[in-house]
C-alpha positions in Angstrom: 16.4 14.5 2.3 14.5 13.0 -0.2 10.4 14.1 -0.5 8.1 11.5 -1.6 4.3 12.9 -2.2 1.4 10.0 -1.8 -2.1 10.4 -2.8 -5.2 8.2 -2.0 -8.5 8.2 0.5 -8.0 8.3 4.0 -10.8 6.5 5.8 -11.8 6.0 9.8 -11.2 2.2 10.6 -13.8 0.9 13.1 -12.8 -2.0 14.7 -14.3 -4.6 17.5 -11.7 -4.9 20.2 -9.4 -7.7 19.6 -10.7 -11.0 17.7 -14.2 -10.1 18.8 -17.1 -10.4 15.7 -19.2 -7.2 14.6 -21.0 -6.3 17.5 -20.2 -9.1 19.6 -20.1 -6.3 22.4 -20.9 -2.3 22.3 -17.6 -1.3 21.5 -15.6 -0.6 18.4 -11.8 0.8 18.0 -11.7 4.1 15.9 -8.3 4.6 14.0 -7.4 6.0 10.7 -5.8 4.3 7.8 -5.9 4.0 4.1 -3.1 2.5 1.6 -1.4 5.7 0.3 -1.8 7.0 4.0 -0.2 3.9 4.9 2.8 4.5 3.0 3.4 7.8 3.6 3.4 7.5 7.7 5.8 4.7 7.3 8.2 6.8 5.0 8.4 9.4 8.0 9.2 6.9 10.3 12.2 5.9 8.0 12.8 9.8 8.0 12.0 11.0 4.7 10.5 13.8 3.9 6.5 12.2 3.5 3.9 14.3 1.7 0.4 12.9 2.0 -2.3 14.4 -0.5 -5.9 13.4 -0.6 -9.2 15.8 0.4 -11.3 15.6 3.8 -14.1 17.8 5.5 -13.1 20.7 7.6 -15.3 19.1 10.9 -13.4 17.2 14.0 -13.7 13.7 12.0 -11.9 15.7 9.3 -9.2 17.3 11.6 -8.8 13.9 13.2 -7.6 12.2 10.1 -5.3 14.9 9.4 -3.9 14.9 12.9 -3.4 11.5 13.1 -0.8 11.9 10.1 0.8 15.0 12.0 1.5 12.8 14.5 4.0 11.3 12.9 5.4 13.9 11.0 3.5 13.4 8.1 3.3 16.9 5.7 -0.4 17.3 5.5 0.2 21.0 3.8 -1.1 19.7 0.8 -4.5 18.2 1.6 -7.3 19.5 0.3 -10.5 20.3 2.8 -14.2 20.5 1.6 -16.9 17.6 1.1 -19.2 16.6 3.8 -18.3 13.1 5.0 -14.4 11.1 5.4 -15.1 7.3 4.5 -15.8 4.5 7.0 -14.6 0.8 6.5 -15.6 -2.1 8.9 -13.2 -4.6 10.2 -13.5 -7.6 12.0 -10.6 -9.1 12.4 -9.9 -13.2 11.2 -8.3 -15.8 13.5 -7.6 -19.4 12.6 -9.6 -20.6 10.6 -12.3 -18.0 10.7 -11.2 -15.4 7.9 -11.0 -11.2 8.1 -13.9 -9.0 7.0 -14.2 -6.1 5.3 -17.2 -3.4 4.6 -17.1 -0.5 3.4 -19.0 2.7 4.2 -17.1 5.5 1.9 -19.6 6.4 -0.8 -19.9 10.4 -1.7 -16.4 10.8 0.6 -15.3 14.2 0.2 -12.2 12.7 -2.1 -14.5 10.5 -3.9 -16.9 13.2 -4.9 -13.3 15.6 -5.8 -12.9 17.2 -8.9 -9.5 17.4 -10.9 -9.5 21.2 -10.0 -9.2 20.6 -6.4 -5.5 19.4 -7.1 -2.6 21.9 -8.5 -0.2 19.0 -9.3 2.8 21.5 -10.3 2.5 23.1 -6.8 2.2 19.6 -4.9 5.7 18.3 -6.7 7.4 21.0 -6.0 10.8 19.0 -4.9 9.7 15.5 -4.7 11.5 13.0 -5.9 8.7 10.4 -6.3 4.9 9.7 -6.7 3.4 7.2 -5.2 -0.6 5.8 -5.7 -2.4 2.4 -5.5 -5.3 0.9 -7.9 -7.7 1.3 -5.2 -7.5 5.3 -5.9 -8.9 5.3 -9.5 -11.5 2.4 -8.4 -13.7 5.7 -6.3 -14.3 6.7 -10.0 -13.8 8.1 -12.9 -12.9 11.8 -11.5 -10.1 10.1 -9.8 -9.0 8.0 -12.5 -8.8 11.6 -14.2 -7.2 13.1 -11.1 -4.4 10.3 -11.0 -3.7 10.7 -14.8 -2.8 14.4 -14.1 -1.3 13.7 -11.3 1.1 11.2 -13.1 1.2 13.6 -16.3 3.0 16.0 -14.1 5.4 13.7 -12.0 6.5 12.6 -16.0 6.8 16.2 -16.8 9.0 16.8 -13.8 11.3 13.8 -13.8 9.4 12.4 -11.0 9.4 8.2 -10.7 6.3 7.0 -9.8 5.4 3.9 -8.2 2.0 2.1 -8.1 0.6 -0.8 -6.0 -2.4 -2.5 -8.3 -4.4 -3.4 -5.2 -7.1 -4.5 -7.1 -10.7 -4.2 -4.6 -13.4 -6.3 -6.2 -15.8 -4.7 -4.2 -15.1 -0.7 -5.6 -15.0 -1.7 -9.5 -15.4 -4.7 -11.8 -12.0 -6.4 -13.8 -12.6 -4.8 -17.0 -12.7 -1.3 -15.6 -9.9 -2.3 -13.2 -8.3 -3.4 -17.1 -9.1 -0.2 -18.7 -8.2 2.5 -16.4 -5.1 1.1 -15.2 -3.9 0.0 -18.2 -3.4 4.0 -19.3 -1.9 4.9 -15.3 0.4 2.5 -15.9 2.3 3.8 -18.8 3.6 6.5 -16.7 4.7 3.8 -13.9 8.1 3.1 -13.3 8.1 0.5 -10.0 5.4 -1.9 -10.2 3.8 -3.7 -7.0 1.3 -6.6 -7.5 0.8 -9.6 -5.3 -0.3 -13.2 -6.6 -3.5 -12.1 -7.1 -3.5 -8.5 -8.8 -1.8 -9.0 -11.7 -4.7 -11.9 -12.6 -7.3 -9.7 -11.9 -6.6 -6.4 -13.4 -4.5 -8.0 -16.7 -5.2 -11.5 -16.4 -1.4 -12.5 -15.8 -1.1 -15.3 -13.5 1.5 -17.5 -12.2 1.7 -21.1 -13.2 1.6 -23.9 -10.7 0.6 -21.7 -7.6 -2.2 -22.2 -5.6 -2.2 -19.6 -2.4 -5.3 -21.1 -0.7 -3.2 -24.2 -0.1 0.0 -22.6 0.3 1.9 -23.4 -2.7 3.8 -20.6 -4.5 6.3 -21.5 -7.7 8.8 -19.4 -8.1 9.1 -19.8 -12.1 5.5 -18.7 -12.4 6.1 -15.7 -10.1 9.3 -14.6 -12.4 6.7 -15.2 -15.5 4.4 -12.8 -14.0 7.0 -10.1 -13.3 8.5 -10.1 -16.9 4.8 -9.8 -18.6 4.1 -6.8 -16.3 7.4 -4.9 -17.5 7.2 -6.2 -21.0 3.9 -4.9 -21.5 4.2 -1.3 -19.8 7.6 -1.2 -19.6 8.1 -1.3 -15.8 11.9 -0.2 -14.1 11.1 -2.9 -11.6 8.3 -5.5 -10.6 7.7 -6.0 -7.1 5.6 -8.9 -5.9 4.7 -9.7 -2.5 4.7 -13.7 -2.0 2.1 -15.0 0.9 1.6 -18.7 1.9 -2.1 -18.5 3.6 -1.5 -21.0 6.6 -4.9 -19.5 8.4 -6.0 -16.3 9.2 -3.5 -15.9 12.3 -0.5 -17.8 10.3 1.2 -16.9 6.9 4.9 -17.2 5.1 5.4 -14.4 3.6 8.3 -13.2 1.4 9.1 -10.8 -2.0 10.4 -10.9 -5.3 11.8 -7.8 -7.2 12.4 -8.0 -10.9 14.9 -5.1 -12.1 15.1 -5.9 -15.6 17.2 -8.5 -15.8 17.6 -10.5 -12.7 15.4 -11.8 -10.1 15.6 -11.4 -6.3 14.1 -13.4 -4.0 13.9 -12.5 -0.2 14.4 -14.7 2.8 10.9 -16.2 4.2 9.4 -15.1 7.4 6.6 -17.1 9.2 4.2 -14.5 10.7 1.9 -15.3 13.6 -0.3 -11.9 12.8 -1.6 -9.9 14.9 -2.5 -7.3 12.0 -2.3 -7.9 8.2 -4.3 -4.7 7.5 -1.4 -2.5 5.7 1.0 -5.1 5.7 1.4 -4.8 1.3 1.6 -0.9 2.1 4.5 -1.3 4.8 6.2 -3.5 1.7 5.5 -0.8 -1.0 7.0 1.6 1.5 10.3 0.0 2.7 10.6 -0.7 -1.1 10.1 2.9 -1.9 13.2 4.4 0.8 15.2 1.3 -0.1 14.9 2.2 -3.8 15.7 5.9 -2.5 18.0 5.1 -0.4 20.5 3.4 -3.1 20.1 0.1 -1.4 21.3 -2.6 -4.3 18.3 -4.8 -5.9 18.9 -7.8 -3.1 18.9 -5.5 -0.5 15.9 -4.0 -1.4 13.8 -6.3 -1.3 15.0 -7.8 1.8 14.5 -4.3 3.6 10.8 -4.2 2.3 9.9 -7.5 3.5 11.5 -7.5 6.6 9.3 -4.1 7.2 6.2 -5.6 6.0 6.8 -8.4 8.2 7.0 -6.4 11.0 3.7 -4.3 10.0 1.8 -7.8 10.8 3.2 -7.5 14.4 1.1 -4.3 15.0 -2.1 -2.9 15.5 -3.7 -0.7 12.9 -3.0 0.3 9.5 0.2 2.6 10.3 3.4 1.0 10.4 5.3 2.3 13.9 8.9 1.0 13.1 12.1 2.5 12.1 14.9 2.0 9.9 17.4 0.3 12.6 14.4 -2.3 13.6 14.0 -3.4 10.0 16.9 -3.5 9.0 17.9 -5.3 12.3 15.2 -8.2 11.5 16.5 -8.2 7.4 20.1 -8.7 8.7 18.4 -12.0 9.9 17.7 -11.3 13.7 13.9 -12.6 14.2 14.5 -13.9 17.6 11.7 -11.4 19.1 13.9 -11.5 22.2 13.3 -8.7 24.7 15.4 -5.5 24.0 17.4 -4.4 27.5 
């Protein structure tokens, strides 16, 4: 079985019930979620062997996180426990017209205020065959832009590939130290995974004659994009999700995976969402086991959209599908007809 170790911030997700605005009544949803997290829950649904790594307090918020990995088989052997608080983000969900909101409330989070001491990378590898991390890591600060170096330093050492999803968050750091940091992580990157907006942000690559706000997505520019990214770090593969914003509650969405020398484009799905939150995570995920899984290029692709199509069907941040129901809806079945 292969092992795939993840690394990131797990955070509590606290939610109004349904479409309902902040405190449009006296109740909120509490779930856990986070886009490493994300990743690695869905890789145990596929039935790999999922190792999540990250660092939370020893109280019942702390235990709850943890458990809520457990419960789907998730190894949480490896996480670190110390550090007083686990971070909080807000999040009212958009519909229609009326767009999704997101605060955060994870300052001095027992991962953000870890130290590169707190992680014994040689030990954590110890039979994985791939590393996994997103931008949004190295955004809590420089200690973690440290901690993901050596982190990355030792996957190299051991033959490990290592993926990374820029996820660029405007609200945890500024472009140029977006630029700066992950211009070194990404010298030890092998897959790539940027949407239409990362690659602008943290390098300033963008795609000609695409405007997402209106729905318009070229194909050229997007192939453009890809071949900078490898060109410049010398990416194995570019992965690039592809959404059409409709509204908040309507998208196309679809993926492009550059290996090197060709480009694949997946079928297009029209998603009536019921949760984008985690949907790019389910992507980099089925990616990930598709990759592992010695799925060809074409296929690849189509496996990690299809899942990350699926993600916008369900609540929360964790992914609850398996390999059969993506590969089910890739093989072109997206009737949503009633299983008997």
């Amino acid at each position: 079985m292969k092992k795939v170790v993840t690394f990131g911030e797990l955070m509590l997700r606290l939610a109004p019930n349904g479409y309902y605005r902040f405190f449009q009544n006296d109740q909120m949803q509490a779930t856990f979620g986070g886009g490493e997290a994300n990743v690695a829950v869905s890789l145990a649904n596929f039935g790999l062997d999922s190792v999540y790594v990250t660092k939370l307090p020893e109280h019942a918020i702390g235990q709850g996180a943890v458990d809520s990995l457990r419960y789907f088989g998730v190894d949480t052997s490896k996480i670190v426990r110390g550090g007083n608080r686990v971070g909080i983000y807000f999040l009212e969900k958009g519909a229609s017209q009326r767009g999704s909101v997101c605060i955060y409330d994870r300052a001095h989070s027992a991962i953000q205020e870890a130290v590169p001491e707190d992680f014994d990378w040689d030990v954590i590898f110890e039979g994985a065959d791939w590393f996994h991390f997103t931008g949004i890591t190295p955004a809590l600060g420089k200690n973690l832009v440290e901690i993901c170096r050596q982190a990355c330093i030792a996957a190299k050492r051991k033959g490990i590939r290592i993926s990374c999803d820029l996820n660029y968050r405007g609200k945890l750091w500024t472009r140029e130290q977006a630029r700066e940091a992950m211009t070194d992580l990404c010298k030890y990157v092998d897959v790539c995974i940027s949407n239409e907006e990362d690659a602008k942000d943290v390098f300033g690559i963008e795609a000609d004659n695409t405007d997402i706000s209106a729905g318009k997505l070229d194909h050229e520019g997007y192939k453009s994009v890809a071949k900078q990214l490898a060109e410049r770090f010398g990416f194995e593969k570019v992965a690039i999700t592809l959404r059409s914003s409709i509204s908040a509650s309507d998208n196309d969405w679809a993926g492009m995976l550059y290996d090197g020398k060709d480009y694949w484009f997946s079928k297009s799905y029209h998603l009536h969402i019921v949760d984008r939150v985690g949907g790019g995570d389910s992507f980099g995920a089925g990616l990930i086991y598709s990759l592992l899984s010695g799925k060809s290029s074409g296929q690849a692709i189509e496996f990690a959209v299809a899942a990350s199509a699926l993600k916008h069907s369900v609540e929360g941040d964790y992914n609850r599908v398996t390999v059969k129901e993506v590969e089910k809806l890739a093989g072109g079945d997206g009737s949503g007809r009633v299983q008997r």
